[in-house]
Backbone atoms as SQL, in Angstrom:
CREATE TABLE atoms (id INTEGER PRIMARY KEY, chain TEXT, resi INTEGER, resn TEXT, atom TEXT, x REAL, y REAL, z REAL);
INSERT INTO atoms VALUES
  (1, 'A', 1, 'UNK', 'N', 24.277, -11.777, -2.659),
  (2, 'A', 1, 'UNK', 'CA', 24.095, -11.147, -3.947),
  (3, 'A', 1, 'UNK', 'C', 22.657, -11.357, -4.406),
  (4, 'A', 2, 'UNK', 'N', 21.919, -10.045, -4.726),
  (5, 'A', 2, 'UNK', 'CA', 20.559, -10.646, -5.329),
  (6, 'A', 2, 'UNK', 'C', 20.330, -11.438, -6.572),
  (7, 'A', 3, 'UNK', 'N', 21.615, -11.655, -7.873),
  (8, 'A', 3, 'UNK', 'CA', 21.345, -12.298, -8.781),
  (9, 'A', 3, 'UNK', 'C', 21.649, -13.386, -8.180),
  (10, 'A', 4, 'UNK', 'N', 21.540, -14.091, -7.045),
  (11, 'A', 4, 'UNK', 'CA', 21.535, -15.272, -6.571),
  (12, 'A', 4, 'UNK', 'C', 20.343, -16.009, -5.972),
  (13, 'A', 5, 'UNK', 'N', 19.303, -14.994, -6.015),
  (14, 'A', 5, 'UNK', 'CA', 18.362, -15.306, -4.957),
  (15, 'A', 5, 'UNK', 'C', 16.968, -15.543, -5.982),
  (16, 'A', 6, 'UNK', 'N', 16.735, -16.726, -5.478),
  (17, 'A', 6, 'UNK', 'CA', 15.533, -17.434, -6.409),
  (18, 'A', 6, 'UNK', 'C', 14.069, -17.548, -5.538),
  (19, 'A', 7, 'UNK', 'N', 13.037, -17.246, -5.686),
  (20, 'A', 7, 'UNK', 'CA', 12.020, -17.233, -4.875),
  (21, 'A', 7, 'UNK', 'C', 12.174, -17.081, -3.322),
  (22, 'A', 8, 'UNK', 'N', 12.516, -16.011, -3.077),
  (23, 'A', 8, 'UNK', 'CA', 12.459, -15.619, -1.530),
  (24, 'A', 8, 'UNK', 'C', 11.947, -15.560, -0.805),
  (25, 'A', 9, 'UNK', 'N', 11.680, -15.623, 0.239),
  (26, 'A', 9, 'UNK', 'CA', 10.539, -15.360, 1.058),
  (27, 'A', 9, 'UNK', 'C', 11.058, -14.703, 2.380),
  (28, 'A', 10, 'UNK', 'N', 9.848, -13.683, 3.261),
  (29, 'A', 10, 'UNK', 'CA', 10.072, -13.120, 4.670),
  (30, 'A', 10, 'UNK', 'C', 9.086, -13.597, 5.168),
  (31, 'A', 11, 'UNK', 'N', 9.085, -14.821, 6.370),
  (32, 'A', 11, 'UNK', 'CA', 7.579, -14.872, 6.667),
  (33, 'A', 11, 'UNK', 'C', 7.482, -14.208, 8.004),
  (34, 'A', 12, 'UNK', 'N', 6.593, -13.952, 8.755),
  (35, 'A', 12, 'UNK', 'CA', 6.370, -12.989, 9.988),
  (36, 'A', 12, 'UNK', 'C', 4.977, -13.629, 10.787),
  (37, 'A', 13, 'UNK', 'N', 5.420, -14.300, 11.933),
  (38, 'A', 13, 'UNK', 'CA', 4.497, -14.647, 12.354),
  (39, 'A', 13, 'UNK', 'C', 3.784, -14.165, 14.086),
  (40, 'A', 14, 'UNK', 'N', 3.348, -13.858, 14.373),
  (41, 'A', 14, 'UNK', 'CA', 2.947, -13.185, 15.858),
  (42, 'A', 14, 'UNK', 'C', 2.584, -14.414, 16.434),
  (43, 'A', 15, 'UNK', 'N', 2.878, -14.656, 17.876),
  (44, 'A', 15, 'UNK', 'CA', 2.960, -15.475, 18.761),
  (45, 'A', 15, 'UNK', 'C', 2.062, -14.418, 20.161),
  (46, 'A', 16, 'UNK', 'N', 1.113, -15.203, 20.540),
  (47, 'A', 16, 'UNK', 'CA', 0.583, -14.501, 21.355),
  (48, 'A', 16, 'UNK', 'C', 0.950, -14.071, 23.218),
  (49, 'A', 17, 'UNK', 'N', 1.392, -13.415, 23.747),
  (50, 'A', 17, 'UNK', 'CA', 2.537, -14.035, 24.743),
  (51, 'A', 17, 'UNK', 'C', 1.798, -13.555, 26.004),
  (52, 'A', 18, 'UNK', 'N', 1.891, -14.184, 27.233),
  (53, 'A', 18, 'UNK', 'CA', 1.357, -13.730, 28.167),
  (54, 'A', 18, 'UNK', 'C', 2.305, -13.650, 29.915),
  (55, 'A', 19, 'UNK', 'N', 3.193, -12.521, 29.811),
  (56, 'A', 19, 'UNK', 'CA', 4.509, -12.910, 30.578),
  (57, 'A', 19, 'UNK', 'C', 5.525, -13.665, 29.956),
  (58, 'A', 20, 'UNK', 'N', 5.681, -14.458, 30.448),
  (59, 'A', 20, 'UNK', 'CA', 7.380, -15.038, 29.246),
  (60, 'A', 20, 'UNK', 'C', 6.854, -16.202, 28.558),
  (61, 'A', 21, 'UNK', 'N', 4.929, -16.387, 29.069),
  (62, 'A', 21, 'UNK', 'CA', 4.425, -17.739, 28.087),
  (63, 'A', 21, 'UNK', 'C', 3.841, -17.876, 27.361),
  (64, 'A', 22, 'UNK', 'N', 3.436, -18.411, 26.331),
  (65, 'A', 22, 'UNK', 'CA', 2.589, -18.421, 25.192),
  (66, 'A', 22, 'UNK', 'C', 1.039, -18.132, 26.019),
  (67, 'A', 23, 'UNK', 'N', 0.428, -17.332, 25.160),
  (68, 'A', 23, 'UNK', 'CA', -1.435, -17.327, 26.366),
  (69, 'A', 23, 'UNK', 'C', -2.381, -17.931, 25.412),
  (70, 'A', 24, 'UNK', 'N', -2.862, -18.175, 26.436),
  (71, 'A', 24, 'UNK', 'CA', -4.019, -18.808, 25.517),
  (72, 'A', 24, 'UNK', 'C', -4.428, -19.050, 24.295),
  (73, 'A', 25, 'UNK', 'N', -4.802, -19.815, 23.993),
  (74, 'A', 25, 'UNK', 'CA', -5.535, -20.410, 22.373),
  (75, 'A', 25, 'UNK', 'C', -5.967, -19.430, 21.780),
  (76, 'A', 26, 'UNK', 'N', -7.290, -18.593, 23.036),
  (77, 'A', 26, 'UNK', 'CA', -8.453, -17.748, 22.861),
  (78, 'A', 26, 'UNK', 'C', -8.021, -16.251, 22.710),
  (79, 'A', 27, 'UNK', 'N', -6.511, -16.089, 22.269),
  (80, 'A', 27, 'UNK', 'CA', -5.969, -14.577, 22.889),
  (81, 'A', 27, 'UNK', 'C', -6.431, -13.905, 21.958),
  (82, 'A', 28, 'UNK', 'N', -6.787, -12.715, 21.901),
  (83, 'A', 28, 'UNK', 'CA', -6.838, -11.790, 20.695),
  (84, 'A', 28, 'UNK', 'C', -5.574, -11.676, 19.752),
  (85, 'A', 29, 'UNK', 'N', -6.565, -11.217, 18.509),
  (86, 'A', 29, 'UNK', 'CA', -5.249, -11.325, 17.566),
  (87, 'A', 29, 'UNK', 'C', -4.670, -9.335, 17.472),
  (88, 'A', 30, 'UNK', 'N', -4.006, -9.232, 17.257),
  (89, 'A', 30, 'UNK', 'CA', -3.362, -7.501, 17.036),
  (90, 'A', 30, 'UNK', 'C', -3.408, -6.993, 15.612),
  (91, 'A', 31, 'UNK', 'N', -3.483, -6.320, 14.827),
  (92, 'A', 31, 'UNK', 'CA', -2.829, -5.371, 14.166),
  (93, 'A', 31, 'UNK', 'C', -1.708, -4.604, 13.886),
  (94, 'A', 32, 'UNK', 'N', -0.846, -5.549, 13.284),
  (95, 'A', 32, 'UNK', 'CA', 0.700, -4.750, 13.162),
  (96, 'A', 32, 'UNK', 'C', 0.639, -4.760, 11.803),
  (97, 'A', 33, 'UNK', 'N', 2.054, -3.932, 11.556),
  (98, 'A', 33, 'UNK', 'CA', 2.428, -3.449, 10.251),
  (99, 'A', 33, 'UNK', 'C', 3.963, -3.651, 10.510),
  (100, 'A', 34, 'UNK', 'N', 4.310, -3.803, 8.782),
  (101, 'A', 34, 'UNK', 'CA', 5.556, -4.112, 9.149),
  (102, 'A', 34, 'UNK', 'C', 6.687, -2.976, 8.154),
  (103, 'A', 35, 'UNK', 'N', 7.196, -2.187, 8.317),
  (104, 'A', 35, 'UNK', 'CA', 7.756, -1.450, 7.591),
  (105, 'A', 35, 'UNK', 'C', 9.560, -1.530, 7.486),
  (106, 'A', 36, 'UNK', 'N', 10.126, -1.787, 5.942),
  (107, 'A', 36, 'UNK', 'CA', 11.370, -2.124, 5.777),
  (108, 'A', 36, 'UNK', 'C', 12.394, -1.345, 5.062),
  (109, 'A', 37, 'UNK', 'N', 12.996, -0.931, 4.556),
  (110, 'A', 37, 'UNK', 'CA', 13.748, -0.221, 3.703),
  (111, 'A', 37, 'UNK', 'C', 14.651, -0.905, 2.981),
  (112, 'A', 38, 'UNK', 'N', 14.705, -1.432, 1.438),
  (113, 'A', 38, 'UNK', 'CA', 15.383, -2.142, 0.909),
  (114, 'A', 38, 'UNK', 'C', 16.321, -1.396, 0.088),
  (115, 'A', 39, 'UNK', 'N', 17.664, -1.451, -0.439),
  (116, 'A', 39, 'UNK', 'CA', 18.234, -0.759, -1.812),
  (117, 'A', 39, 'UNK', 'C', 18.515, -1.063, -2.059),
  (118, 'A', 40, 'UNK', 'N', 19.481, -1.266, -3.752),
  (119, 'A', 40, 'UNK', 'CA', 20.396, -2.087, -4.396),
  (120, 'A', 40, 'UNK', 'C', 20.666, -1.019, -5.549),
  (121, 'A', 41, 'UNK', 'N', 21.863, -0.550, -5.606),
  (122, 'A', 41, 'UNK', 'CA', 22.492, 0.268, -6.357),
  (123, 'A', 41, 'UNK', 'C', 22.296, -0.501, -8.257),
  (124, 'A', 42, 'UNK', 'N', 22.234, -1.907, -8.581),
  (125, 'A', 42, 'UNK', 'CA', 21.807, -2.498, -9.498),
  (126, 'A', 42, 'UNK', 'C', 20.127, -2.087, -9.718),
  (127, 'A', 43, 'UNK', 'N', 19.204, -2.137, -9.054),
  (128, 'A', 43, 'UNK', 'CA', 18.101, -2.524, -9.568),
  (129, 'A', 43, 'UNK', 'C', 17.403, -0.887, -9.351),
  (130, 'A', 44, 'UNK', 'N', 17.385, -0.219, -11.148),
  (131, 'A', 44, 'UNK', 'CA', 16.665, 0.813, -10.503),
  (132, 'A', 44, 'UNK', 'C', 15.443, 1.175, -9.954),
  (133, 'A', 45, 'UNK', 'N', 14.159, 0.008, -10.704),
  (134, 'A', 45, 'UNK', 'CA', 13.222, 0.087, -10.566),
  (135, 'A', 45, 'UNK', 'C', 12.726, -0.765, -9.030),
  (136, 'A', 46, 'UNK', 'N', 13.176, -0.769, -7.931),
  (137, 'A', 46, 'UNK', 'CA', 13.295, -2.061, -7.310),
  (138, 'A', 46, 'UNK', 'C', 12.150, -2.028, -6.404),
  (139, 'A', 47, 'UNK', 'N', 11.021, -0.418, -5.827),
  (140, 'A', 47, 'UNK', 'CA', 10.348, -0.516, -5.152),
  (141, 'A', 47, 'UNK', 'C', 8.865, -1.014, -6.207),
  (142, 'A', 48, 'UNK', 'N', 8.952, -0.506, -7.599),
  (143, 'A', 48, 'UNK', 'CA', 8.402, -0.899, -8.811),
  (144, 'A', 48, 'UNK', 'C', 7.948, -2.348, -8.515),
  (145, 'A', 49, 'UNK', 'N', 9.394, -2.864, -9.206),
  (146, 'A', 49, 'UNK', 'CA', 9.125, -4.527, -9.038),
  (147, 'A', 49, 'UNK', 'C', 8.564, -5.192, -8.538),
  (148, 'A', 50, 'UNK', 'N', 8.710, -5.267, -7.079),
  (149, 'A', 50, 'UNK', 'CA', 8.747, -5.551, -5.948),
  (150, 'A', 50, 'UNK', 'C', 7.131, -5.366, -5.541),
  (151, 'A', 51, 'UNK', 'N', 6.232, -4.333, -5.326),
  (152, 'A', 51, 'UNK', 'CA', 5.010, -4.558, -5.925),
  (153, 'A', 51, 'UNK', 'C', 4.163, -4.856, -6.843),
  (154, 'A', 52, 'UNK', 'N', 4.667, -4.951, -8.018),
  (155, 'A', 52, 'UNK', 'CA', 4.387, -6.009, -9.256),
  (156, 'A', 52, 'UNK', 'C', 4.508, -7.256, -9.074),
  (157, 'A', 53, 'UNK', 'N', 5.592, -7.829, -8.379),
  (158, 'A', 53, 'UNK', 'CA', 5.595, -8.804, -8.005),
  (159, 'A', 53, 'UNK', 'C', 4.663, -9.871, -6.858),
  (160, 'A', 54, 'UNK', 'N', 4.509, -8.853, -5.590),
  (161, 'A', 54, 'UNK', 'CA', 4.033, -9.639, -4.923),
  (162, 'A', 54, 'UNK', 'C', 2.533, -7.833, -4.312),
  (163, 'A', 55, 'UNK', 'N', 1.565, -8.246, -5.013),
  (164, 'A', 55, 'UNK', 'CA', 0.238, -8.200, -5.010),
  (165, 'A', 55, 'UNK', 'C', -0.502, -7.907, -3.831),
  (166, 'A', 56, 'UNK', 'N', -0.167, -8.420, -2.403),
  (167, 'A', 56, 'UNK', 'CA', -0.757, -8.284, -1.448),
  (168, 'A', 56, 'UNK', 'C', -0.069, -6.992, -0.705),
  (169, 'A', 57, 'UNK', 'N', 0.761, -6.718, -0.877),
  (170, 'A', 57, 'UNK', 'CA', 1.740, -5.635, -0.168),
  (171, 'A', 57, 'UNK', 'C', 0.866, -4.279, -0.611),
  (172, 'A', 58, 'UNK', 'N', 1.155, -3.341, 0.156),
  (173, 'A', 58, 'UNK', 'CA', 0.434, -2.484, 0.162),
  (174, 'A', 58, 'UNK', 'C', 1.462, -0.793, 0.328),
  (175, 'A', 59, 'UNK', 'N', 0.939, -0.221, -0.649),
  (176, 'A', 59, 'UNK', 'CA', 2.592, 1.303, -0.712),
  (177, 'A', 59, 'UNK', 'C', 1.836, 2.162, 0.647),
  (178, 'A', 60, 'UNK', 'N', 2.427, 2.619, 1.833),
  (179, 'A', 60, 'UNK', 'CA', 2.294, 3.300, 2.441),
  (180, 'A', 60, 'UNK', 'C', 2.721, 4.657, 2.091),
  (181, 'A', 61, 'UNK', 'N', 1.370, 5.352, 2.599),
  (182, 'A', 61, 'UNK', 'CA', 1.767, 6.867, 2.485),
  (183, 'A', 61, 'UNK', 'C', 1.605, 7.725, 3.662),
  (184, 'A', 62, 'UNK', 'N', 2.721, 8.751, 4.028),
  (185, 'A', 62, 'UNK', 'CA', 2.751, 9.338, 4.768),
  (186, 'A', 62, 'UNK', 'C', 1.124, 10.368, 5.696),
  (187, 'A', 63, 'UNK', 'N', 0.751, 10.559, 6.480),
  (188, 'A', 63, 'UNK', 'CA', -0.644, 10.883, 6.820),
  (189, 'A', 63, 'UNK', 'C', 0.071, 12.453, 7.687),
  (190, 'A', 64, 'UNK', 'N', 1.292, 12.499, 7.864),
  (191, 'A', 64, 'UNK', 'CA', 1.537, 13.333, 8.495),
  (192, 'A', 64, 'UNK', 'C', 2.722, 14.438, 7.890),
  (193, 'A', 65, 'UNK', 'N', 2.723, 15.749, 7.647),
  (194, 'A', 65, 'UNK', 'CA', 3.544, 16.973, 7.092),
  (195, 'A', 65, 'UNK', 'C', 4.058, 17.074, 8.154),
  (196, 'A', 66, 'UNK', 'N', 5.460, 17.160, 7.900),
  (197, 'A', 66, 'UNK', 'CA', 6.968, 17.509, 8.817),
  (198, 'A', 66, 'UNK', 'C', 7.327, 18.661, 8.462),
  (199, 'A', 67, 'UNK', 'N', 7.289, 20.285, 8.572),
  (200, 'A', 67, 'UNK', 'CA', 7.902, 21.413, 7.920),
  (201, 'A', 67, 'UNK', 'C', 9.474, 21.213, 8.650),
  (202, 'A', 68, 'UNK', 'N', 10.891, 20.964, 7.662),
  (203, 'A', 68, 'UNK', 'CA', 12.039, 20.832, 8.400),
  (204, 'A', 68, 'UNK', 'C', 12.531, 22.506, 8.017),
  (205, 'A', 69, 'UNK', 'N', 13.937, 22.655, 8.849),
  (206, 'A', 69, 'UNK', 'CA', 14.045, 23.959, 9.018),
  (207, 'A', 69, 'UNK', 'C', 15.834, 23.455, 8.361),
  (208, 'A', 70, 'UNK', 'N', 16.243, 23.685, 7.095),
  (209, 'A', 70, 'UNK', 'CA', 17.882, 23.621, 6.964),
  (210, 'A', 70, 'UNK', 'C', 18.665, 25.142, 7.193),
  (211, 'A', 71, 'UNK', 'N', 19.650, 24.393, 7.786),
  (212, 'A', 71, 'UNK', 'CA', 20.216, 26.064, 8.030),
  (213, 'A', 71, 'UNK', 'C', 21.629, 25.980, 7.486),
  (214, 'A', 72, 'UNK', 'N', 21.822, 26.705, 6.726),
  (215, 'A', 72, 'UNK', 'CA', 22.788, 27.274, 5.690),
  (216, 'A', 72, 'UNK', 'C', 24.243, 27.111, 6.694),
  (217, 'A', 73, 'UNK', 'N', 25.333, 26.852, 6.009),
  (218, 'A', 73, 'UNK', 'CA', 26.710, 26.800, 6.432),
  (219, 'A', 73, 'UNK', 'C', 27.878, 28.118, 5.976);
């Protein structure tokens, strides 16, 4: 339940791997992104919040137009 949940956290950490072993100290670091989809039928404002809240997060926007085609029943 979210009225249960008091300072949360997701942490995400990259491990650098080289075959099934950790590589080197010296490995390069990557560039990822991490994209999630949250809902809660309670909270309307919740994608709002949720960047008000935590500052470093960043709103992604689409870079690419999809024309979809619906076809009538």
């Amino acid at each position: 339940r979210g009225s249960s949940l008091k300072g949360t956290a997701f942490d995400i950490h990259y491990n650098a791997r080289s075959g099934a072993a950790n590589a080197r100290s010296d490995a390069s670091l990557i560039r990822y992104a991490l994209v999630i989809t949250l809902r809660s039928k309670k909270t309307a404002m919740l994608y709002d919040d949720i960047l008000a809240t935590h500052s470093r997060l960043k709103a992604l926007e689409s870079r690419l137009s999809i024309p979809l085609r619906i076809r009538g029943s």
